[in-house]
N, C-alpha and C positions, 0 to 999 in steps of 0.2 A: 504494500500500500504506500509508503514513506516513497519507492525507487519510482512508482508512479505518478506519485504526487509531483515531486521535483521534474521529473521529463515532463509531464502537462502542464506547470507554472514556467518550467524554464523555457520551454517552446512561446508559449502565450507572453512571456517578458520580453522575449526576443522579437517579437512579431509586434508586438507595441511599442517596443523602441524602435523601429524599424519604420513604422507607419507616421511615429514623431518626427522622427529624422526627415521624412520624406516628406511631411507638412511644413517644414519649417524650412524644407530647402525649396521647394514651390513657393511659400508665401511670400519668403525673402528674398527670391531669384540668387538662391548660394548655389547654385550649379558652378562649383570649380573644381581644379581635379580633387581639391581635397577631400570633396564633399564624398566621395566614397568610402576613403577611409573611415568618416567621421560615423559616417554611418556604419558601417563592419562594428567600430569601437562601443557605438549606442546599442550594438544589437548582442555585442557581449557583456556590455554590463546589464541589461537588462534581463539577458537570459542567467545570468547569476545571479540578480537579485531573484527572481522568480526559482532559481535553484534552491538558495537557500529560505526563503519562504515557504518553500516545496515543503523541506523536513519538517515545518514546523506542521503546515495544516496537515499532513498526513501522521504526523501523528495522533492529532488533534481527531480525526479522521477514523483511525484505528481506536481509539479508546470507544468513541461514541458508536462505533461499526458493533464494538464487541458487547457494548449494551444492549446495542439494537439485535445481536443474538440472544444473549441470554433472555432479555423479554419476549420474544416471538417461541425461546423455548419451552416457557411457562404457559404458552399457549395453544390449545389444538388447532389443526389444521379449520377444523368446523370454524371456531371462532375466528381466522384471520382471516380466511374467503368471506364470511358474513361480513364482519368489519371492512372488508375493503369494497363491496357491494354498497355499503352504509357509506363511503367516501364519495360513489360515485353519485350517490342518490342526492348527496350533502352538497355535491359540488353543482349539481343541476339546480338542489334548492337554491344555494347561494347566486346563481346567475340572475335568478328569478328576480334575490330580492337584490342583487345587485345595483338590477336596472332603477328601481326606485330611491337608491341611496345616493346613485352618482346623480340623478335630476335635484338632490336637495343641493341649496344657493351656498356658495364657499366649502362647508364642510364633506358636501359631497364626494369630493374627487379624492378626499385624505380618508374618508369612513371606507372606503368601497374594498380597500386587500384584509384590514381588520372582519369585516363583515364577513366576508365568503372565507376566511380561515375559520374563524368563528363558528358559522355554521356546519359547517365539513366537518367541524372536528365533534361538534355534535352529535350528528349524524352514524358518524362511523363509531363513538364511543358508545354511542345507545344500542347500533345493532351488533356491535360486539361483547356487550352484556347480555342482550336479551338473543345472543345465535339459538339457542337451542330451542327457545320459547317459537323466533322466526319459522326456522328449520322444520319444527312441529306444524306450524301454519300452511306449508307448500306442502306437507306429506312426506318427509323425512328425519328421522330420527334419529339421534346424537348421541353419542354417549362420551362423556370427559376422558380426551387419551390419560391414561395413567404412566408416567414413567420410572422406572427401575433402576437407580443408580447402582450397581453391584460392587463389594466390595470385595479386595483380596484373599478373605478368609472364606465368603461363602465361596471364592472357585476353586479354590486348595481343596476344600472341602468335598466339592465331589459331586455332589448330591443335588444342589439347584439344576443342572443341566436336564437331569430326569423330572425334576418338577416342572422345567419349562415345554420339554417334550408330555409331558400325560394334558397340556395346559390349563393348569390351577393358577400359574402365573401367568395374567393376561401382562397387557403395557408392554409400551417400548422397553427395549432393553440398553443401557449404556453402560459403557465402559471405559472410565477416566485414562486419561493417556499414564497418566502418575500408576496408577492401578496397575497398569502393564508394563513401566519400568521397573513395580518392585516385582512383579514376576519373573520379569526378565532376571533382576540381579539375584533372586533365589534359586533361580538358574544356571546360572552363572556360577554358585555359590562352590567352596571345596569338598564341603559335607556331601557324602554319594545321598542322602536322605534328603536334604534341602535339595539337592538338585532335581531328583526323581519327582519330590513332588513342585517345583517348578515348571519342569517341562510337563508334567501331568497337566498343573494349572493352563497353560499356553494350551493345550490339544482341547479341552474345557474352552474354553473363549473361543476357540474353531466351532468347536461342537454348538455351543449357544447360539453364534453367529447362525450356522446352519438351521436349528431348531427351534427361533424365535418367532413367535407366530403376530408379533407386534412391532415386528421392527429392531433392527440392531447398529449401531452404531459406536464410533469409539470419538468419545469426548476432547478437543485439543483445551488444554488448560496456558495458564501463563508456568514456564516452567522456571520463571527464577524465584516463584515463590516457595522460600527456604523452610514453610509452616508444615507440619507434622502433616502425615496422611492423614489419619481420622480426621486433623481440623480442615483439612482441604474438600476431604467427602461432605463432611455435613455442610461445610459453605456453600460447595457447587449443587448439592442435594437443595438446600434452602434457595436458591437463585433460579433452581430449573422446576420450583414446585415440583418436585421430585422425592420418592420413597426410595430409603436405604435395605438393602438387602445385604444381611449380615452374617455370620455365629458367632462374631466376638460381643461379651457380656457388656464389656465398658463401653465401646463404640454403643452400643444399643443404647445404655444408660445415658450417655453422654448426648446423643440425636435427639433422643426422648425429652430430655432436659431443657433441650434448644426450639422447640416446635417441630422436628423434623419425624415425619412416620418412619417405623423400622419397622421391618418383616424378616422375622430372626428365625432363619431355618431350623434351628434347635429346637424352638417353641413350635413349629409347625409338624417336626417327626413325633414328638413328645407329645401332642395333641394327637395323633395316628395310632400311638402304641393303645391295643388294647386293656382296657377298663378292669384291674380286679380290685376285689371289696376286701377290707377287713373282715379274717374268717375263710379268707376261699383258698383251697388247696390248691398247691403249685408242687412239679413235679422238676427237680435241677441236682445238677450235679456240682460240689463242692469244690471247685479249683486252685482256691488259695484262702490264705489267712486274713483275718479284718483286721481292721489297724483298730477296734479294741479289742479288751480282753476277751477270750473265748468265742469271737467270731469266726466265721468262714462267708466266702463272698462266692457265689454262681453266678449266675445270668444266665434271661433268655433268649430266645431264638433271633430278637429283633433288639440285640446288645442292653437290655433293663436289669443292673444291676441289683441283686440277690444280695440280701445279707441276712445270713443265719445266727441266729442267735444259740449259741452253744456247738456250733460246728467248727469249729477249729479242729477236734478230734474226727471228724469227718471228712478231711481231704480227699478226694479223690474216689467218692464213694455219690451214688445216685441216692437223692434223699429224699421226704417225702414232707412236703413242711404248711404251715399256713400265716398266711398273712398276718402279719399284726400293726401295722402302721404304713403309711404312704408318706415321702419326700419329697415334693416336687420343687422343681426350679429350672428357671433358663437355660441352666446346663444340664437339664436329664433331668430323669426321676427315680430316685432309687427307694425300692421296697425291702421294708425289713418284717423280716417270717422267723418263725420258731420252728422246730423241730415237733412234728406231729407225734403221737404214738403210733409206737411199730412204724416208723416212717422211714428206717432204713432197707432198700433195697440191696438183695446180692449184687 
């Protein structure tokens, strides 16, 4: 934008010092040989000034370009075609009343660009609040795109790719450029573990891509911003009216805190796991020791940790047990069972 900026003002400085030159060498009759030079020299300073004014408006240019994304990203597609049908509608109104503003004596000719901006902007904010209500009126129905900002830990993770494939998770999908350098750098990493599941994550972000049934897309951010990732998710999540998708505990708390929706895959397998009641018989095998006394810890089929109470001495043995309390939380649910009678199996 900035290298455009400056070739469009410097061409335009040049061509204006050029058109001076050439007025002034008519008006005055300076036709001498110098008058060429003089002009070459007006047509380079002019195209530097316009160079260096270049850099300024393009950056100037850039920053408002990158607003004018993130608000159009807060916005569904329904909404921006409606609002821009409501400009057109606006700018028709505005001719209308145009015509009656610029007939008033004096203040006519200075009311008339305030008037028809005014209306317009009207026009296109009203039917971009009310698109859906519109949309509704012609026989078209709308539903608010929802968007997905995904975070590094649910694609390590594994598991949203098949939620997005079964489509429980409708919305756009995105995926922060930051998001994919720390995958890459976990990739990258020495550890053969961090690496496995880097390049796991990266085959994951293919697969989403492929299996998005709302759109997928990879987010460019500003990268010399030095702020942690979690604070850069929940900023770009809060900017893109956008839902965070998660498993890590703190980012959840931390989004939650801030206004921003989390959808914490942990909390959505863990509302999946089936339902037992204090009292109901569970049938597991003892595999290791509780960290307190005289426990042993199993688990079932769909990883819901077992903890036996008096099973320590039962390692490795299929045991026969019942419920007596329920644990839940963000990070799993774990049931603690006693040891039923006669609950040991050969």
């Amino acid at each position: 934008m900035i290298l455009v900026s400056r070739i469009t003002l410097a061409l335009l400085g040049g061509l204006a010092a050029y058109q001076g030159a050439s007025s002034l060498s008519v008006s005055s009759h300076f036709a001498t040989p110098y008058s060429y030079g003089i002009w070459a020299a007006g047509v380079l300073v002019g195209a530097l000034i316009g160079f260096l004014l270049g850099g300024v408006a393009g950056r100037w240019l850039r920053g408002h370009l990158r607003a004018l994304e993130r608000a159009a990203d807060r916005r569904s597609a329904a909404e921006l075609t409606v609002g821009a049908l409501g400009l057109v509608v606006g700018l028709i109104a505005a001719a209308l009343a145009g015509i009656a503003v610029a007939s008033l004596p004096i203040v006519g000719p200075y009311l008339l660009l305030p008037v028809v901006l005014f209306v317009a902007y009207v026009f296109s904010r009203i039917a971009a609040r009310k698109h859906v209500d519109i949309l509704r009126m012609v026989g078209v129905r709308s539903r608010p795109a929802q968007t997905r900002v995904i975070d590094t830990s649910a694609i390590i993770d594994g598991r949203l790719v098949e939620v997005i494939r079964t489509r429980f998770l409708s919305g756009s999908i995105v995926v922060p450029d930051f998001v994919l350098d720390e995958l890459q750098h976990v990739a990258d990493s020495s550890d053969a573990l961090k690496r496995a599941r880097g390049r796991r994550g990266l085959e994951i972000v293919e697969d989403m891509k492929r299996s998005a049934n709302g759109g997928f897309s990879v987010r460019s951010t500003d990268r010399s911003d030095g702020d942690p990732v979690d604070s850069r998710l929940v900023r770009l999540a809060r900017e893109m009216g956008a839902s965070i998708v998660t498993t890590d505990y703190n980012l959840n708390k931390v989004a939650q805190i801030q206004g921003v929706e989390v959808l914490n895959v942990n909390e959505l397998a863990n509302a999946l796991k089936p339902a037992v009641l204090p009292g109901e018989p569970l049938s597991i095998k003892v595999i290791r020791e509780g960290r307190e006394y005289d426990q042993g810890v199993g688990y079932l089929d769909d990883g819901t940790m077992i903890v036996v109470e008096g099973g320590r001495r039962l390692m490795g043995q299929q045991v026969q047990v019942e419920v007596t309390s329920i644990l839940q939380s963000p990070s799993g649910k774990m049931i603690f069972t006693r040891v039923a009678e006669h609950g040991v199996s050969a």
